[in-house]
N, C-alpha and C positions, 0 to 999 in steps of 0.2 A: 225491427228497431235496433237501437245500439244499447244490451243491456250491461254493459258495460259504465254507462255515463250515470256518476250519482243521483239520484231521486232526493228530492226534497225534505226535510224534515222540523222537526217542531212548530208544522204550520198552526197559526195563530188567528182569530180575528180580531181586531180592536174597533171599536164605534163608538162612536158618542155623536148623538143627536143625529145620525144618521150618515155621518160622514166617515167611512169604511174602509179598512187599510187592510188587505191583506199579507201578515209577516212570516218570514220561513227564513233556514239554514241549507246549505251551508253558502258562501261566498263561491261564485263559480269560477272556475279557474281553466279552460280551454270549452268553456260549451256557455251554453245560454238558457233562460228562461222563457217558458209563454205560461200563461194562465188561462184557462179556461173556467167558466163561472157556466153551473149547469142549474137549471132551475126544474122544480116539479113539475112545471107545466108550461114553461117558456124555454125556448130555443138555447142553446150555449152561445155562448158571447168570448171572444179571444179580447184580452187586456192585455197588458204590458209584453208584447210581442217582440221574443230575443231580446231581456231583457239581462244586463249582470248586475243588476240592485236585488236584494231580497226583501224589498217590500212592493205593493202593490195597491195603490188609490182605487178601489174597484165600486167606488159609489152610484157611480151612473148608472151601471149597468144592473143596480137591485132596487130599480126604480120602484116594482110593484114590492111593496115592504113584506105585507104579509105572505109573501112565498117563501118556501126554505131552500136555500142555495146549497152546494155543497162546488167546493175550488179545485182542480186538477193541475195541479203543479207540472207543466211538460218538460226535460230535458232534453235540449235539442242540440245540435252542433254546428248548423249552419241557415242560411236565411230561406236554403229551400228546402221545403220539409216534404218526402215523401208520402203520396196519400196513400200507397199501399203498405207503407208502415207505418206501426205505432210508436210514435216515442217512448221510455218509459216516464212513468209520471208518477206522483203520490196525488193522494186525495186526504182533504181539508176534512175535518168534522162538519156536521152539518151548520147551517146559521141561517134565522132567521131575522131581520132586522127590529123587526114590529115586538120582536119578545124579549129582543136579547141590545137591543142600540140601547146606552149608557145613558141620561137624561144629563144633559151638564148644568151648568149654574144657572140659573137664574139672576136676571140683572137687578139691582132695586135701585127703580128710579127715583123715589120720592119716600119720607119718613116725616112724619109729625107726633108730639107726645103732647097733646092737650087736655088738661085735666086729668081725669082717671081713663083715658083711651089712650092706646097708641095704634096709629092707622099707618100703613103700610102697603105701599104702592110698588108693583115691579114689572118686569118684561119676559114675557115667554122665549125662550133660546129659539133660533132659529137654525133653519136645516140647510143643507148644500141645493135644495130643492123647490124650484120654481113654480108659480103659476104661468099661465099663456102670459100673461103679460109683464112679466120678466120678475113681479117681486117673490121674495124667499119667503115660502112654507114657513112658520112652526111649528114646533113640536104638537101645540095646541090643533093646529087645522088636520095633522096627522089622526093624535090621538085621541079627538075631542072626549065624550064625556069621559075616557079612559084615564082622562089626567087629573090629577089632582097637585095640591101644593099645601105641607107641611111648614109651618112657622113655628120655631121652637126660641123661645123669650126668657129673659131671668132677670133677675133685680142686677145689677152693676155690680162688681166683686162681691158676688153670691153665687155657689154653684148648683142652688135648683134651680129644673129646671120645668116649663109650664111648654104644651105645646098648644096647636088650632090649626086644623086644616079648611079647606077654601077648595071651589072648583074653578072661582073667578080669575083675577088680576091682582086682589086687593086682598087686607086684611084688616081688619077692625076688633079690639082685642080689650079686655076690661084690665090695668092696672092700677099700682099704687102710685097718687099725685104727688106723693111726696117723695120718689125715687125715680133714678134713673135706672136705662131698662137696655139690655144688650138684645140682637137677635139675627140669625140667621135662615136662610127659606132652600129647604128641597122641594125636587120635584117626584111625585109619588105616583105609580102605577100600580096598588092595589090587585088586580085581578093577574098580575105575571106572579111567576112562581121563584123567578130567579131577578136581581137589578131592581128587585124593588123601587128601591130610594133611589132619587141620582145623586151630584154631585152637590155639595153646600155651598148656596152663596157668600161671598163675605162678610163678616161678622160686622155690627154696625151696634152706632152705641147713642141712645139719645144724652142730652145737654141741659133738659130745663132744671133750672134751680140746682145747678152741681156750685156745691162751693169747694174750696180750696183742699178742707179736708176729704171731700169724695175723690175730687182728682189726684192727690196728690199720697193720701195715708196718713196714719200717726206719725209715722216714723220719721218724714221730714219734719214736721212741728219737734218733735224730741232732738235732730237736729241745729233746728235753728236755738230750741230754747239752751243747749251744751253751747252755743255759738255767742247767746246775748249774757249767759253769766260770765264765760268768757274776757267778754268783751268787756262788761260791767267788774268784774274782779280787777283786769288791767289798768281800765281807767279809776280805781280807786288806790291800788297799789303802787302804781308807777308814779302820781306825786308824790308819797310818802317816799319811796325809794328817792327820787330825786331832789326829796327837799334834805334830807338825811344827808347824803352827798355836796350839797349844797354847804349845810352848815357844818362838815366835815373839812370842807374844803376852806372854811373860814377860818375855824380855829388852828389850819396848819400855817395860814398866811401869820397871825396873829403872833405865834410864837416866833424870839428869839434867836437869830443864827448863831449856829453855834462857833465861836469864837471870835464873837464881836464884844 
């Protein structure tokens, strides 16, 4: 090979929900990249072949999850590569997708706060990953009973917090009828050691019976009340000031010019 040509480094994997980027250093400057993705028990697979990006989309090729891949970064110089030499390459840590892919947000399709329930409707994320008939896997058909889903809830500018976990879609939760109620949903995999939790959906806030001061605070009503004395101080002052002026202005006509 040409050990001369620099070897890859601070290779990285990123994933979430299964869709898998392999990243490294440095920017190549007269040579090129190949990647090789070697599995425990399946064949290597060449991706991004003579490549001068340092990244690398390699999700296809870790179709069976629960295998541990590890990446060989090739340095190469030109499009024909010698089979009796080895390029030099670096090697990836290992990665498994099933232990180690990120779980992302959760979608929440639907919220209702009736009476002392707030139920809570969402959508499992989906994978770069197909059935035969063309629709996309999720994370759920991947992971089945392995998945789980975390709803963590709190009263409206309160910062306790209550959680409820679910295996399903949904959530069904006992609160107070008389408050509004904020909350967010991860996704939980329990028996991994590492990515527990995934990513937090966005925070959502119910509406029944919020009046002016839940939305809004003290603080505006102490605003507006500095605004209506204000207001009420001027409209009581400024006729006195102008009637003042007024009969100021009388008794200067009334008096005598002086040298008439």
């Amino acid at each position: 090979g040409n050990p001369e040509l620099p070897t890859a480094v601070n290779i990285t994997w990123s994933s979430i929900n299964f869709k898998t980027i392999l990243q490294w250093q440095p920017k190549p400057s007269g040579y090129f990249y190949t990647v090789e993705i070697h599995g425990q028990t399946s064949d290597t697979k060449k991706k991004c072949i003579l490549t001068s990006e340092t990244e690398c989309d390699v999700t296809d090729v870790l179709r069976n999850v629960r295998e541990t891949y590890t990446a060989h970064i090739l340095s190469v110089t030109s499009s024909v590569m010698d089979n009796f030499e080895e390029p030099p390459f670096a090697v990836s840590e290992k990665f498994t997708p099933y232990n180690q892919t990120v779980l992302g947000k959760p979608e929440i399709q639907n919220y209702t706060q009736k009476g002392s329930k707030l139920n809570v409707v969402f959508q499992d994320p989906l994978t770069p990953y197909t059935f035969p008939n063309g629709s996309f896997q999720s994370i759920r058909d991947i992971f089945q009973h392995d998945l789980e889903y975390k709803l963590y809830y709190w009263k409206d500018q309160s910062s306790g917090k209550k959680d409820a976990i679910t295996k399903s879609q949904k959530f069904e939760v006992s609160i107070d009828s008389t408050k509004n109620y904020c909350f967010y949903i991860q996704g939980l995999i329990p028996s991994r050691r590492e990515n527990r939790i995934g990513q937090e959906s966005v925070v959502l806030c119910t509406s029944v019976g919020r009046n002016i001061l839940d939305e809004y605070g003290a603080e505006v009503f102490i605003i507006i009340a500095v605004i209506a004395i204000a207001v009420i101080t001027l409209a009581v002052v400024l006729p006195v000031i102008l009637c003042k002026r007024k009969k100021a202005k009388a008794a200067r006509e009334k008096e005598p010019l002086n040298g008439v």
